[in-house]
N, C-alpha and C positions, 0 to 999 in steps of 0.2 A: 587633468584630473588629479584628485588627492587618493593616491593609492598607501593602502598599508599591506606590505608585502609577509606574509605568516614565513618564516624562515626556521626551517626544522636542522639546519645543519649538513642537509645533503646537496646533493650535486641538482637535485631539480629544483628546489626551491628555489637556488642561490641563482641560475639562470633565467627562471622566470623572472624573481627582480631584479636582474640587468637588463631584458628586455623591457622591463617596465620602465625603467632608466632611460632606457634607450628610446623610447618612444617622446620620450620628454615630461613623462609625466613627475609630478610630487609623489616621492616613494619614502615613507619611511619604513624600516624592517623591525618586525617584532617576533622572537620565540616563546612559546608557550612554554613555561614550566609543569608540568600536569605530574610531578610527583615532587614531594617537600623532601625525601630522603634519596635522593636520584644518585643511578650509578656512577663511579667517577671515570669510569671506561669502559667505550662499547667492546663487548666478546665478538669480533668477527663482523657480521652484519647482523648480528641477534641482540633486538632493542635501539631503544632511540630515545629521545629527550634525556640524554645524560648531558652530564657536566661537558662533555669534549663535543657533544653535539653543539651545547649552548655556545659554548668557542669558537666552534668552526660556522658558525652562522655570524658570530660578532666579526670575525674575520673576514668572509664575506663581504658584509655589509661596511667596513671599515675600505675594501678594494674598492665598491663601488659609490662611495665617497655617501652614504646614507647614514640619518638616525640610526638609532638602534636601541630597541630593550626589551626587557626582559619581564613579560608580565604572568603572573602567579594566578593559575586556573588551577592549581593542584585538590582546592577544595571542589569545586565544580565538577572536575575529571573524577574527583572519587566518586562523588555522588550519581551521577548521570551515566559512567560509565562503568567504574570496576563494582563500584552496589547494582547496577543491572543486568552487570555479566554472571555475578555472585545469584543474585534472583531468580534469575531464566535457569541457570542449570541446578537449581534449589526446586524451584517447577516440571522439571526434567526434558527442560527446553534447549537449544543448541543456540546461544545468540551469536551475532557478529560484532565486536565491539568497537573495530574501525567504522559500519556503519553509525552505530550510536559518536563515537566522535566524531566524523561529519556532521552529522544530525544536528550533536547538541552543543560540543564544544567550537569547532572550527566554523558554521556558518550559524551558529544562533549566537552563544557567549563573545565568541569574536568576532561576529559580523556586529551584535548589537553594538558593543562597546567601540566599535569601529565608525560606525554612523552614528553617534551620540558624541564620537569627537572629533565629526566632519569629515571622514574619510566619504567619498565617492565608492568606492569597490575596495576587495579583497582580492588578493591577488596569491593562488598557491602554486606548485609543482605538478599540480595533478594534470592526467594524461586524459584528457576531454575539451570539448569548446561547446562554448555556452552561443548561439543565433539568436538573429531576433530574424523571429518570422513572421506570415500574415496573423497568426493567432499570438502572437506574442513570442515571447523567451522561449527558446528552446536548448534541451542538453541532449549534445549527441556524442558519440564513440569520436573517441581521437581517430588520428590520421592513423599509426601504427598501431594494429587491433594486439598483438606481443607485448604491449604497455598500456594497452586500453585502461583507465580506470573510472571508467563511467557508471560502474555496478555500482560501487562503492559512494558514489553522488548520486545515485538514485532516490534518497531520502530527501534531496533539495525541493523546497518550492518555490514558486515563479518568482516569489518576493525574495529570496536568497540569490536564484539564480539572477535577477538583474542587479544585482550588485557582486557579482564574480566574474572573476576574469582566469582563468587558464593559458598563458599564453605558449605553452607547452604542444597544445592539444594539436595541432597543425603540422609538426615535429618527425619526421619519416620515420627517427628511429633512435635508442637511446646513446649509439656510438655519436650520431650526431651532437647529442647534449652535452654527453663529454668532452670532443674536439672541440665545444665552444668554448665550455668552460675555461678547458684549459687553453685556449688564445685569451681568453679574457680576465690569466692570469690567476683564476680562482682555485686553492690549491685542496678543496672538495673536488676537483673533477677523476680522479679515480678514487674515489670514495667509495665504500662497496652497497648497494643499495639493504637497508635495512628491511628483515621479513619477522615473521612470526610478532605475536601479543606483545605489543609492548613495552606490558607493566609483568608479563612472564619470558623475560630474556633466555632464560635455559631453555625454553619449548615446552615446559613439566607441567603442561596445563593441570592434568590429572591430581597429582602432587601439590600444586599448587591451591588446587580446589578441596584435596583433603584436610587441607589446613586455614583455609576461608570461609567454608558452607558452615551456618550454623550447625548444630549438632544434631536440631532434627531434621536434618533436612541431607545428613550426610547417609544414611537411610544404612547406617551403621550396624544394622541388629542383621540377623538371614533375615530372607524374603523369600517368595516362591518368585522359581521360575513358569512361566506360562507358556503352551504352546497356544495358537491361533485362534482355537475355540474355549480355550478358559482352560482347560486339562494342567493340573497340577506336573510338571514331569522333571523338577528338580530345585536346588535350593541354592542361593547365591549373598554370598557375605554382606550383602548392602549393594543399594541401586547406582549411589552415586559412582560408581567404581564401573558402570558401565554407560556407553555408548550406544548410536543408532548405527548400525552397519557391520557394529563387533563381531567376528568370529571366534577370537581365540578369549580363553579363563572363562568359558562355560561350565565346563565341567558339571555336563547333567548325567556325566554317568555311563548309559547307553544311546547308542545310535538312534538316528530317527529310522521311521518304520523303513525308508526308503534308502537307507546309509547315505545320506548325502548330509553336510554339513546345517550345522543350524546357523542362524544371523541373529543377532540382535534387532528385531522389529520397533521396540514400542520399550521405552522408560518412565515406568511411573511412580514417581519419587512421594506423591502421598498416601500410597498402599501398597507402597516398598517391593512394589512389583518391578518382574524383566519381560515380557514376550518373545520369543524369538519363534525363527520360521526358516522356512527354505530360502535360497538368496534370490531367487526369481521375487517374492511377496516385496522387497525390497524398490521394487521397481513401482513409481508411483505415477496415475496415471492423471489425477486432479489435484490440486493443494489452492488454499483459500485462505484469505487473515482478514480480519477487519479493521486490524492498523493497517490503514492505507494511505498514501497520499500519490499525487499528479506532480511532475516535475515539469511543470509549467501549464497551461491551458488544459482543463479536462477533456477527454475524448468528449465528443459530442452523441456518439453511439455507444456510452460506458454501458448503458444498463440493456440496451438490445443485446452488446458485445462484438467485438470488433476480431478479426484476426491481427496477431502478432507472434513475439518468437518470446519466450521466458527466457531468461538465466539466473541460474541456487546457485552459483560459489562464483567469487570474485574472476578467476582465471577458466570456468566453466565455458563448454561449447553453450550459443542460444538452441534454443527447441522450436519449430511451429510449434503454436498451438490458438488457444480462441483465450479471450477476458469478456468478464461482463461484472457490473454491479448486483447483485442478485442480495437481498436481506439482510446487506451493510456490509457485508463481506466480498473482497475483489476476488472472484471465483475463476482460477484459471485451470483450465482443461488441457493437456499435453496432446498433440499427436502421434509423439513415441512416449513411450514412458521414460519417467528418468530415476535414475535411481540414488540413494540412500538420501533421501529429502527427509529431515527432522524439524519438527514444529520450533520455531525459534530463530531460525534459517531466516533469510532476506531471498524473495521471490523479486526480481527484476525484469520490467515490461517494455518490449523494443518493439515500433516498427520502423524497419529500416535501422539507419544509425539514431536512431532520436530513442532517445529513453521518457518512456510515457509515462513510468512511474510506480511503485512499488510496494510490498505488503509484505509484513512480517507473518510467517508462516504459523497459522494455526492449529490447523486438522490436514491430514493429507485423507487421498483415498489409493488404496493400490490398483495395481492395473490386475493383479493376481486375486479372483475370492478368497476366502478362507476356507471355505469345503474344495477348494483343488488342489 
């Protein structure tokens, strides 16, 4: 096959296309540029697609004797990804923005232009395998669930998935990756694995956002604070400055009736409101979106509803709980509650290792009333 290998500069991409080499396949290697003014040095393992990443992937790919280049999605990645990361918390939504670049940049913009110049499949680092089963393509949890990142491919559909390949996914464990690498000379193999935002390398999400949200939307002016039933019970310098789960820079003043601390519940950035509540209210017991999609064949029992297990955060324990299609919206019901779930959140649908597929969080409901 004609494989185009996505090569970000680390120690797992660079291994996946040697294995892809290895296989015998046509590999050529390609990095993503997704910012026009990139850093010229990563801080630690905070950020990625810098200048020494795009090196050390050309380096890579120059060992395993492959193409190699360098193609400019910087305008795409603004648009699809830091303008919707910008938007969602302008709405007072919590997005994920490695989901949206899945989404949009690495298996839409780089799968299309991948198959429009006769690539077969795409080939990443990512810790998952793609099956083909009696229903078709399937994506399920890698071998080592410690590097699982099937949460994060959750937003694939069947037509993406049969043109991906993870050769990773099978992998016991990421000291393995390493020891290969470096037999196979690749001088990424203690490379430290890259975390946090990307395109916010310091962590300063917050800081970051005071200087990106438009003006109205930075909810700049006071607003009230709210408890659960509407009750006025203190005033906070702008919304955007808070979170779903916040404890601390309340500052309503006095104690709840019960001295127990308050949480940040509910951020509502078009009537520059805060809610907050006891941390039990935090605990949610249904959450629902109508962006939804199937990461390969749809359940056949979507709208009766099926038992499965959720998971809200990338590196999150899964939950039992029930799914069904109910009024366009993928309505999943928890068996334990789980807690601090924010509209804007990526809900992730498993049975077993197979991921069925997933829904950007809309509305939750708590496991806690509000009269308790």
């Amino acid at each position: 096959m004609k494989i185009l290998a996505a090569m970000s500069g680390g120690v797992d991409s660079a291994v996946a296309a040697a294995r892809a080499v290895e296989a015998g396949h046509e590999v050529v290697g390609v990095h993503l540029a997704l910012s026009r003014m990139p850093g010229t040095l990563r801080t630690g393992s905070r950020g990625c697609c810098t200048i020494e990443d795009s090196m050390d992937a050309r380096r890579a790919a120059a060992k395993l004797g492959i193409p190699f280049y360098v193609w400019d999605f910087s305008e795409r990645f603004r648009a699809d990804v830091v303008d919707d990361f910008v938007a969602e918390y302008a709405a007072g939504r919590t997005p994920n923005p490695c989901m949206r670049c899945n989404e949009r940049i690495k298996f839409a913009a780089l799968l299309d232009k991948a198959l429009a110049l006769g690539f077969d499949a795409v080939v990443t680092g990512h810790y998952a395998e793609v099956r083909r089963g009696s229903d078709g393509v399937e994506l399920h949890r890698a071998a080592a669930w410690a590097k699982d990142q099937s949460y994060v491919l959750g937003v694939l559909t069947a037509e993406q998935l049969a043109h991906a390949w993870f050769p990773l996914g099978a992998t016991p464990s990421k000291a393995e990756v390493r020891a290969e690498a470096e037999a196979r000379g690749l001088l990424v193999a203690t490379k430290p694995d890259s975390h946090d935002i990307c395109f916010i390398p310091d962590g300063d999400t917050r800081g970051w956002l005071a200087e990106h949200l438009p003006s109205e939307a930075r909810g700049a002016e006071e607003g009230a604070i709210l408890d659960r039933d509407g009750a006025r019970i203190g005033t906070h310098p702008g919304a955007a400055a808070f979170t779903v789960g916040q404890r601390k820079g309340l500052n309503i003043g006095y104690p709840a009736p019960d001295g127990r601390p308050r949480f940040v519940l509910e951020v509502r950035p078009k009537t520059n409101e805060v809610v907050v509540g006891p941390r039990e209210a935090l605990a949610i017991a249904e959450l629902a979106g109508s962006r939804f999609t199937w990461a390969g064949t749809a359940p056949a029992d979507a709208d009766a509803g099926f038992a499965c297990e959720v998971q809200v955060r990338a590196h999150g324990d899964p939950v039992p709980a029930h799914a069904r299609v109910d009024g366009g919206e993928l309505v999943i019901r928890a068996e334990q509650p789980i807690e601090g779930v924010a509209p804007g959140q990526t809900a992730v649908v498993y049975v077993g290792t197979r991921v069925v597929g997933q829904c950007t969080i809309d509305r939750t409901v708590s496991a806690v009333p509000a009269s308790a």
